[in-house]
C-alpha positions as CSV (number, residue, x, y, z in Angstrom):
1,X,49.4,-46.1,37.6
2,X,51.5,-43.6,35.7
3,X,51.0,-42.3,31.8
4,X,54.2,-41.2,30.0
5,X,53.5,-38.0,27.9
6,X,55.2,-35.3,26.8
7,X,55.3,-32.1,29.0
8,X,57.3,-29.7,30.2
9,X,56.6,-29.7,33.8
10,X,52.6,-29.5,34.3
11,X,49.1,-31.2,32.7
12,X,46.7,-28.8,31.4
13,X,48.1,-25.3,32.1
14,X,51.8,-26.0,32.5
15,X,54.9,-25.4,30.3
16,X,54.1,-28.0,27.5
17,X,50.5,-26.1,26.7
18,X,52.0,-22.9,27.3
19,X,50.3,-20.0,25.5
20,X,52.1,-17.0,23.8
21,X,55.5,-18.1,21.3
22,X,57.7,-16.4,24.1
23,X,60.3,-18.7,25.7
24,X,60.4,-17.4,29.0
25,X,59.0,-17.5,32.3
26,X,56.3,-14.3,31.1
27,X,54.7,-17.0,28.6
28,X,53.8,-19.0,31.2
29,X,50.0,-18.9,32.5
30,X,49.2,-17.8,35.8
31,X,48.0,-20.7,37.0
32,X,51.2,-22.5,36.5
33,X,52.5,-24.1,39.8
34,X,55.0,-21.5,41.2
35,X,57.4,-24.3,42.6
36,X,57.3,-26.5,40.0
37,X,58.2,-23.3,37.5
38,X,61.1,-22.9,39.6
39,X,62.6,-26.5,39.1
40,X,61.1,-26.1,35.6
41,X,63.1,-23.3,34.4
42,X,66.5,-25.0,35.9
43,X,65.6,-27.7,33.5
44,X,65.2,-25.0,30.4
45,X,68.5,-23.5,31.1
46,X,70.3,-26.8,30.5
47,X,67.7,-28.0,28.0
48,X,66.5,-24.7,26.0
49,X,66.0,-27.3,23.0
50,X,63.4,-29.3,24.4
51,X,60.9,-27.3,25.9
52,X,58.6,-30.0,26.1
53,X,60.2,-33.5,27.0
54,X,58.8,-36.8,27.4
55,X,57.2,-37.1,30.9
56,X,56.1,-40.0,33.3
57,X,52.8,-38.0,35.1
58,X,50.8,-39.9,37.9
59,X,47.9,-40.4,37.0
60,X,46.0,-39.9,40.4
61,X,48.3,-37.3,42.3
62,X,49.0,-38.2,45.9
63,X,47.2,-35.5,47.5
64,X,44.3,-36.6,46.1
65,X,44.7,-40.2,47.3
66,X,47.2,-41.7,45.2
67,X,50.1,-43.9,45.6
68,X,52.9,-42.3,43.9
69,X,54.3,-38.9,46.1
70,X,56.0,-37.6,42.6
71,X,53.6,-35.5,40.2
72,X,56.1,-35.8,37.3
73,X,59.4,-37.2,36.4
74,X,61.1,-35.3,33.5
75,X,63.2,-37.1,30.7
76,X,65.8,-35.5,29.0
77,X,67.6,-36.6,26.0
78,X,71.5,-34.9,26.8
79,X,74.6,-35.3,24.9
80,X,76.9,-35.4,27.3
81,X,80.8,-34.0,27.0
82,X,83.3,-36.0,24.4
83,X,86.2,-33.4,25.3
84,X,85.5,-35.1,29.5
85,X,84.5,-38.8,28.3
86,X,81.3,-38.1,29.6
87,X,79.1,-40.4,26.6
88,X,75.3,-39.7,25.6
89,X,72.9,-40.2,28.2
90,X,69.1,-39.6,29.8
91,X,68.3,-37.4,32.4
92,X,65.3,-37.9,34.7
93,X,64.0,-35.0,36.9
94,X,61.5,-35.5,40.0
95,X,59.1,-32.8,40.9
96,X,57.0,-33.7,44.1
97,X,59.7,-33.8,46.9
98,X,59.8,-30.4,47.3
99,X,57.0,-28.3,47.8
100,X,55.3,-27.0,44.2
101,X,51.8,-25.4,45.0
102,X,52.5,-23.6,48.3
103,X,49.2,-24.1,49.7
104,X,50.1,-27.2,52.1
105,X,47.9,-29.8,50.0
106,X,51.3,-31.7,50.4
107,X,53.9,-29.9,52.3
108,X,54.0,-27.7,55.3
109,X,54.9,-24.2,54.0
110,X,57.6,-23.1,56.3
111,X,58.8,-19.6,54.5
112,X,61.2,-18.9,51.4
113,X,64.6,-18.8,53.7
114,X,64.2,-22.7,54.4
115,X,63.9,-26.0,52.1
116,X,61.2,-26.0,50.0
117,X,59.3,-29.4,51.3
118,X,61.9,-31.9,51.6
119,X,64.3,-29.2,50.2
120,X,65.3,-31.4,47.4
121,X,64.5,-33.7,44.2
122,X,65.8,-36.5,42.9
123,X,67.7,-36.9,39.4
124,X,69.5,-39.8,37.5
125,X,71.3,-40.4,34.7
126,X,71.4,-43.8,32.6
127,X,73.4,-44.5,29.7
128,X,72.0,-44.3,26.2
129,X,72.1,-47.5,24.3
130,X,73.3,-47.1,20.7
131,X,69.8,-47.0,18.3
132,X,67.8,-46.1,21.9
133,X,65.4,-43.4,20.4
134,X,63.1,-42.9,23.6
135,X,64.1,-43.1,27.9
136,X,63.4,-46.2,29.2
137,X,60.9,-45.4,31.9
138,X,61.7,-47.9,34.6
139,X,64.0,-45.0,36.2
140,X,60.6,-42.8,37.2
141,X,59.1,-46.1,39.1
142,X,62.8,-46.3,41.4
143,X,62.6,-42.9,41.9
144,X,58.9,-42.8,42.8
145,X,59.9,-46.0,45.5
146,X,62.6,-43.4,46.8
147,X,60.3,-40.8,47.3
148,X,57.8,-42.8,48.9
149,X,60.4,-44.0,51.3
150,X,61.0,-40.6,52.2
151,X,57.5,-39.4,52.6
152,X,56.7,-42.5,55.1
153,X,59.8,-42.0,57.4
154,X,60.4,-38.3,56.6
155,X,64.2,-39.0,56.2
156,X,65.9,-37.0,53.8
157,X,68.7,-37.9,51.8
158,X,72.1,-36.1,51.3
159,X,74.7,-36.8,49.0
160,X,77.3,-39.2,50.0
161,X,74.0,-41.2,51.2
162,X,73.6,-45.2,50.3
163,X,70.6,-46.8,49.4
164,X,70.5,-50.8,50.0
165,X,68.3,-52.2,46.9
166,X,69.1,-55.2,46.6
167,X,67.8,-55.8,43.8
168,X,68.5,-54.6,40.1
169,X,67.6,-51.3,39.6
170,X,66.0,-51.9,36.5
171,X,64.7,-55.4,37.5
172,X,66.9,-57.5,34.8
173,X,69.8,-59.4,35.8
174,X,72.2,-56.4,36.3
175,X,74.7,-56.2,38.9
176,X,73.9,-52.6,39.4
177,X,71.4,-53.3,42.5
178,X,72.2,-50.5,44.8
179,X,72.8,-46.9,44.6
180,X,74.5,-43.7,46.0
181,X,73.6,-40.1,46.1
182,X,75.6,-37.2,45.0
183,X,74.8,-33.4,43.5
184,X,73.9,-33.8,40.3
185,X,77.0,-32.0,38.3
186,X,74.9,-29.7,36.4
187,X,71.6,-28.7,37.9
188,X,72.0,-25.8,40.6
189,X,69.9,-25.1,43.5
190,X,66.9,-22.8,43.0
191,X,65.5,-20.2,44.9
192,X,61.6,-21.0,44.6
193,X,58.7,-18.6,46.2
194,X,57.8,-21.6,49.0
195,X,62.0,-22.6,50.0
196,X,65.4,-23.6,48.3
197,X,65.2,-26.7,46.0
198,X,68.8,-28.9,45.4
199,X,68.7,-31.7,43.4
200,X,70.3,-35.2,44.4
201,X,71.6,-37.3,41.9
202,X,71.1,-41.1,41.8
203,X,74.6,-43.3,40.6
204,X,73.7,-47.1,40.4
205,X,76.3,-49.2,42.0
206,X,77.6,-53.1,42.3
207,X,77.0,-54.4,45.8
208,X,80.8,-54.5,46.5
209,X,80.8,-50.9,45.6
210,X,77.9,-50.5,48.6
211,X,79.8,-52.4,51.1
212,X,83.0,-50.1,50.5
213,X,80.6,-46.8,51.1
214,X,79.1,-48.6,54.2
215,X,82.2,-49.6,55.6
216,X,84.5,-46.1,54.5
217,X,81.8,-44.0,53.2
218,X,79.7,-42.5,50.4
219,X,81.8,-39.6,49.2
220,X,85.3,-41.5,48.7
221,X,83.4,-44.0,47.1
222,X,81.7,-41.3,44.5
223,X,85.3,-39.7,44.3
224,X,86.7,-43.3,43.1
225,X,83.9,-43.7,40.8
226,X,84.9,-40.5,39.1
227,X,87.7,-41.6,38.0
228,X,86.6,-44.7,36.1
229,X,84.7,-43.9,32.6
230,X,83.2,-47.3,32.8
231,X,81.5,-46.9,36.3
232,X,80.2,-44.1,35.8
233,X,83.1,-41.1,35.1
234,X,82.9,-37.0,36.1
235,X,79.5,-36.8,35.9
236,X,78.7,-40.4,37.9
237,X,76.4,-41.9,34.9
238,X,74.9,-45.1,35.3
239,X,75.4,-48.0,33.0
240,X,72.9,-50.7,33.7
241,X,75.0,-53.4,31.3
242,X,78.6,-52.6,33.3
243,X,79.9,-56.4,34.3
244,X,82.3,-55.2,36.6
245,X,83.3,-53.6,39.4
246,X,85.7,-50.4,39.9
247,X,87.6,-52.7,42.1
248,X,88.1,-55.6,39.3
249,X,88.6,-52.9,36.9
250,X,91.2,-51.5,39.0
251,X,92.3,-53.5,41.8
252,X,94.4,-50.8,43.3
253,X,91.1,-48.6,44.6
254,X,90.4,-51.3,46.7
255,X,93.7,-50.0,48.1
256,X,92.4,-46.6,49.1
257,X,89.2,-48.1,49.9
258,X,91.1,-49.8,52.8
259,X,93.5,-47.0,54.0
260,X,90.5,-44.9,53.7
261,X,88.5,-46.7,56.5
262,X,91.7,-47.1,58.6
263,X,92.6,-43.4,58.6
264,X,88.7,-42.0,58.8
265,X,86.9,-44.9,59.9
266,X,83.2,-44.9,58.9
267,X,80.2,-42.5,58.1
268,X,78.3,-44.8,58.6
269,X,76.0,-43.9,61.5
270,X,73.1,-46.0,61.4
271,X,71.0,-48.3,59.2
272,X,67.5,-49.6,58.8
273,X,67.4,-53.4,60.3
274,X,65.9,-56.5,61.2
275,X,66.6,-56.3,64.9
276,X,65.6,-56.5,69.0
277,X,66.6,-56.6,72.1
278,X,65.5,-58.3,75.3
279,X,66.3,-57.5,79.2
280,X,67.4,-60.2,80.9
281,X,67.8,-58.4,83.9
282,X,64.2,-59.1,84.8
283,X,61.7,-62.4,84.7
284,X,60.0,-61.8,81.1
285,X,56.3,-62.3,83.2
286,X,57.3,-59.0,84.7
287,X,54.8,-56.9,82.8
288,X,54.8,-53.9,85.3
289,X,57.8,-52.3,83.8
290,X,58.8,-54.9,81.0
291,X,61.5,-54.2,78.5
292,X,58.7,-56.0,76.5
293,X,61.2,-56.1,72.9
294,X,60.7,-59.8,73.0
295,X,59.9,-60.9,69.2
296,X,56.3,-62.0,69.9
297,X,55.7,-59.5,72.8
298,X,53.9,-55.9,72.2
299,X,56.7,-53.3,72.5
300,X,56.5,-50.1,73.8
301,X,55.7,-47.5,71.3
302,X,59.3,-44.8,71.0
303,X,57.7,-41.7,72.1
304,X,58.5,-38.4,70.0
305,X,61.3,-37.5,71.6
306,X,62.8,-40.7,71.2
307,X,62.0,-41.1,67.7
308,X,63.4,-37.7,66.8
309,X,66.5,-38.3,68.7
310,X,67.2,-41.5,66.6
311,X,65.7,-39.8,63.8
312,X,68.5,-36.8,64.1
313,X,71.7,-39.5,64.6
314,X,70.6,-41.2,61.8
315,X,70.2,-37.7,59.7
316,X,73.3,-36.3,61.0
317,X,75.4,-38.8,62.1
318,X,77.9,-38.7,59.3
319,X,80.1,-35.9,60.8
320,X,83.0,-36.1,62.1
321,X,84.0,-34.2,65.4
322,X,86.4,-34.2,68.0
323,X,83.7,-34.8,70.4
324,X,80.9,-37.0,69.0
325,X,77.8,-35.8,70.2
326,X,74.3,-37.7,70.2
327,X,71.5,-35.1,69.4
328,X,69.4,-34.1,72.7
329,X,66.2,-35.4,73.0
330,X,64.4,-32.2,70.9
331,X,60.1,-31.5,71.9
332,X,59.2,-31.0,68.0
333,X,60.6,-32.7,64.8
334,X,62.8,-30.6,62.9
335,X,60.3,-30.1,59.3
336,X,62.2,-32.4,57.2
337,X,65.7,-31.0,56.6
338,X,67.5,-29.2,58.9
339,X,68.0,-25.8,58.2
340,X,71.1,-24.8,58.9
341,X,73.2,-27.9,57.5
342,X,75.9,-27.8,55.4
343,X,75.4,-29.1,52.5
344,X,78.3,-31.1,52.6
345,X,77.0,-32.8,55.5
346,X,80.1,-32.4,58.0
347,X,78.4,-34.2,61.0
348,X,77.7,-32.2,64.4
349,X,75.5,-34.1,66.2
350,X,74.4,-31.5,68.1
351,X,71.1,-29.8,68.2
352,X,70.8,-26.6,66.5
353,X,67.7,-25.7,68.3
354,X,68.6,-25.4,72.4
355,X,65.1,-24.1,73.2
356,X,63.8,-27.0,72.5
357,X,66.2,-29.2,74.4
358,X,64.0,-31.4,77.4
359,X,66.9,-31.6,80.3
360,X,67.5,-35.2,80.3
361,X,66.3,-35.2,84.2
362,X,62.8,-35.0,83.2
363,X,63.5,-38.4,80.5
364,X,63.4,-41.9,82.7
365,X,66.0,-44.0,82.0
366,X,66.1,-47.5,82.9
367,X,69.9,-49.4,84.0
368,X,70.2,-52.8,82.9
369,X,72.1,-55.9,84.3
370,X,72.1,-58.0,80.8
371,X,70.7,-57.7,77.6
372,X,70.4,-60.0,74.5
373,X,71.0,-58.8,71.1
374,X,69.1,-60.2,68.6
375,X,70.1,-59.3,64.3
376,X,69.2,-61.0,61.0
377,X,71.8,-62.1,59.1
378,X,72.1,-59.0,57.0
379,X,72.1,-56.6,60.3
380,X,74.7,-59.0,62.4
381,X,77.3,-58.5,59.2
382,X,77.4,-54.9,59.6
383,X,78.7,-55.1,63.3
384,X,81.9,-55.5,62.6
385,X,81.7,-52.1,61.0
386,X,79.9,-51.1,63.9
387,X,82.4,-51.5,66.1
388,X,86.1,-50.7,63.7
389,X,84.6,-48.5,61.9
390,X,82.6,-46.5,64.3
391,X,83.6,-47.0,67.6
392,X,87.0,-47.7,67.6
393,X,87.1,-43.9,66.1
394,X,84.8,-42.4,69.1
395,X,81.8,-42.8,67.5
396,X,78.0,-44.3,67.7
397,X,76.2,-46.4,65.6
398,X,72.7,-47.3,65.4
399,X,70.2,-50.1,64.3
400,X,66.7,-48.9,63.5
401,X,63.7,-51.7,63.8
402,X,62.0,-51.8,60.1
403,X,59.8,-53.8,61.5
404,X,58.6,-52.2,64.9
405,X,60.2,-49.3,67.3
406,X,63.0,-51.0,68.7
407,X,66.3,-49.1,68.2
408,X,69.9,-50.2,69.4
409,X,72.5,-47.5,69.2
410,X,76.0,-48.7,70.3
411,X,78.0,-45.6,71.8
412,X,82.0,-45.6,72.6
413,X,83.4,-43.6,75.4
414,X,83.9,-40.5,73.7
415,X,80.3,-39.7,72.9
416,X,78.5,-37.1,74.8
417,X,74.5,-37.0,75.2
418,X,74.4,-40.9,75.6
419,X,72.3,-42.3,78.3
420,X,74.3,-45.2,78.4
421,X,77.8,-44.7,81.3
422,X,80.7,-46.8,81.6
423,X,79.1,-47.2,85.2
424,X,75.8,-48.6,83.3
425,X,76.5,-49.4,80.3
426,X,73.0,-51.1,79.0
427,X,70.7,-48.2,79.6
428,X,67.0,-48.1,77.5
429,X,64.4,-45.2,76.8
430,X,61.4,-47.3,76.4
431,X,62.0,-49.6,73.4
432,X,65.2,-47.7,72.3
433,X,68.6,-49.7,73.6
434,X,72.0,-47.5,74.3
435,X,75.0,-50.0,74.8
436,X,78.1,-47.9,75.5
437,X,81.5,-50.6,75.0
438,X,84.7,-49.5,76.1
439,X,87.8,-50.4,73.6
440,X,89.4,-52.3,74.8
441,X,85.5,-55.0,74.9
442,X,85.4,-53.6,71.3
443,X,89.0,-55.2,70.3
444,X,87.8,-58.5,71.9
445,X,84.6,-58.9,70.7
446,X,86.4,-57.8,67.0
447,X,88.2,-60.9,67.6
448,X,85.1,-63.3,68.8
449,X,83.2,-62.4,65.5
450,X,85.6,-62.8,63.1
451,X,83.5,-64.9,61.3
452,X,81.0,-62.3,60.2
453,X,82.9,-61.1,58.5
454,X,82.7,-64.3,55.8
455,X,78.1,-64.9,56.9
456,X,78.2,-67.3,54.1
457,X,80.5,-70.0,56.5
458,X,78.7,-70.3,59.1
459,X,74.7,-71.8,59.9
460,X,71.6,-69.7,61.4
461,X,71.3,-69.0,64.3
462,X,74.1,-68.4,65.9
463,X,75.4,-67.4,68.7
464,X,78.3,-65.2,70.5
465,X,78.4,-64.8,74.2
466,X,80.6,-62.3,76.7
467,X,78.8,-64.1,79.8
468,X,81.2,-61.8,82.0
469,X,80.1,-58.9,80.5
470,X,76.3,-60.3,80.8
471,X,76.0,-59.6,77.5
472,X,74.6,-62.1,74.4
473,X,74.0,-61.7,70.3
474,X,72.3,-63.9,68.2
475,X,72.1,-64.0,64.7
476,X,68.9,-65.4,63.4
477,X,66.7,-65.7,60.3
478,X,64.5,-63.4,58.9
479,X,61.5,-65.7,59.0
480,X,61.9,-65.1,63.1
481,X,61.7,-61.2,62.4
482,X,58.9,-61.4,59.6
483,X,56.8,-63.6,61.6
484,X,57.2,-62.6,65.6
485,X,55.4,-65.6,66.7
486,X,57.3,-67.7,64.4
């Protein structure tokens, strides 16, 4: 549960009970958080007239047992900028994703050169409606799902991200239902005593608007948005009543949506799925060394390595080299963001720590005859992407099991670091699946699943078949993912 009050930043002992009538940071007691006075005092330089806003507080702070990771979620009142069409709005502020005590009774204190917990928080702005005297509040409960997202699977976001809602962000019948992230245009990073603190900025978007950021990517998207008033303008502001999209409202975007993705392909590098894969090299009653990623079978747990590895294309994947490289198979996570990324996030895939490298002699990996790809409906209509946008361009792409370990990365010929060869091209580290297509399989298979392209045409399940290249996808329905032994 969560209490709105107002605050500036901190219950009892924090800016809002502040003693002393000075306004800065010497009026404020010693026992005030020194993280969350650094965030704090970013939100007083652009609002030095409200000292004390309206504030969405958990209740029963997560490390003490409770559910919601943020401590607070700041709302400001902000008058935009008439002179660049920018129109009156609220601005929400997170505190809890980076680290404000210092003291490890939620995040790991690495030292003040690094990111401060997960280096960042989260911010959003929605669009004042005319006679709206206080914030709505719904915006502290989508950021609080966000965070919790991130503390679970200890990804991080970066702007240009996509997050896929599907749902209406402030559960009414909007058809803002999914959202990007960006800088937010006015708040600058801090330096805080525990690590560096950015702040990510949450724009709402139509679902068409998500598929063009999933199928180009997140930034040209953002840059599009810009440039309509309507959808959210120069400072990317969120209008939960907007009817249309920016490609209705301007057909022509749609334009340089699509000579977009044929010049720079896709960022895209890898999404959360309903997915699995079996071997059909072997007899499924072979337990002794079974691929065992059977829906209804127990898979093999990824190991750490393996988990990081996936963990690292899907946090890094969006750059674009040369030489696409998958991230070596690192001994320790990397804490949370990685250190030395841009924060543009230009994509080397490459490790930035070589000590920690394990030579890829020392890692089993098994050759495969066949396999069988197996996608919900959802996950199958991104692999035309998958393969135009990704690999067609010398890139990888991979699917991430919500729903166990099992990961599928598909790899073209120009990425180094895959386990998968042109000599073996099905190749598996426990539960995780490499399948490496050459392009000229890639322009056939294009061809063969054409109709994913339109999912809504065709009947569950289905399924496409390269018996040559002992290789087999289905698409099924969820209910077969949801319920294994279904």
């Amino acid at each position: 549960m969560e209490g709105v009050r107002p605050g500036g930043g901190a219950p009892a002992g924090g800016p809002g009970s502040s003693s002393g009538s000075g306004s800065g940071s010497g009026s404020f007691p010693s026992l005030f958080p020194p993280g969350l006075h650094g965030i704090y005092g970013e939100c007083r330089r652009l609002y030095p007239d409200q000292p004390n806003p309206l504030q969405v507080t958990a209740i029963l702070k997560y490390w003490l047992g409770g559910p919601d990771p943020l401590d607070y979620v700041s709302m400001y009142r902000n008058l935009g900028n008439p002179a660049l069409n920018v129109p009156e709005h609220w601005h929400y502020v997170s505190f809890g994703l980076s680290d404000l005590y210092g003291d490890n009774r939620v995040h790991e204190f690495t030292g003040t050169d690094g990111p401060s917990g997960f280096g960042f928080e989260l911010t959003f702005r929605l669009k004042r409606e005319t006679g709206e005297s206080a914030p709505p509040t719904w915006p502290a409960e989508l950021m609080q799902g966000l965070a919790r997202y991130v503390f679970q699977s200890e990804n991080t976001f970066c702007s240009g991200d996509h997050v896929s809602w599907h749902s209406p962000l402030d559960n009414s019948e909007s058809r803002i239902q999914h959202m990007l992230l960006t800088e937010d245009p006015q708040m600058q990073p801090v330096q805080t005593p525990f690590g560096v603190v950015t702040f990510l900025q949450i724009v709402g978007v139509c679902t068409e608007e998500l598929h063009a950021a999933q199928q180009w990517n997140g930034q040209g998207i953002l840059e599009l948005l810009r440039t309509v008033p309507v959808a959210g303008g120069p400072w990317l502001i969120t209008d939960m009543r907007r009817g249309e999209t920016i490609f209705e409202i301007d057909p022509h975007l749609q334009e340089r949506v699509d000579k977009g993705i044929e010049t720079d392909g896709s960022n895209l590098s890898g999404v959360s799925a309903k997915c699995a894969w079996d071997d059909l090299s072997r007899p499924p009653e072979d337990d002794e060394d079974s691929r065992s990623i059977c829906i209804g079978t127990q898979p093999r747990r990824l190991s750490g390595k393996d988990t990081e590895q996936i963990r690292e294309t899907l946090r890094r994947g969006l750059e674009i080299n040369s030489k696409p490289v998958l991230p070596p198979i690192n001994s320790q996570r990397q804490n949370g963001l990685n250190h030395d990324r841009a924060p543009s996030r230009k994509d080397s895939l490459e490790s930035e720590s070589s000590a920690a490298i394990i030579p890829h002699e020392l890692i089993r990996t098994r050759q495969l005859e066949s396999v069988h790809l197996k996608f919900n409906q959802e996950s199958g209509a991104l692999i035309p992407l998958c393969l135009r946008g990704r690999l067609l361009h010398g890139r990888h792409f991979t699917y991430k099991s919500i729903t166990g370990d099992t990961a599928i990365t598909f790899v073209s010929t120009g990425v180094e670091g895959a386990f998968a060869t042109e000599e073996h091209p099905y190749a598996a580290h426990g539960p995780w699946l490499q399948i490496l297509l050459t392009e000229e399989f890639v322009e056939r298979m294009l061809e063969d699943l054409e109709d994913l392209n339109s999912p809504e045409e065709f009947k569950l399940p289905k399924e496409y078949s390269w018996p040559e290249k002992k290789l087999k996808v289905s698409i099924l329905p969820d209910a077969v993912f949801d319920n294994p032994l279904h």
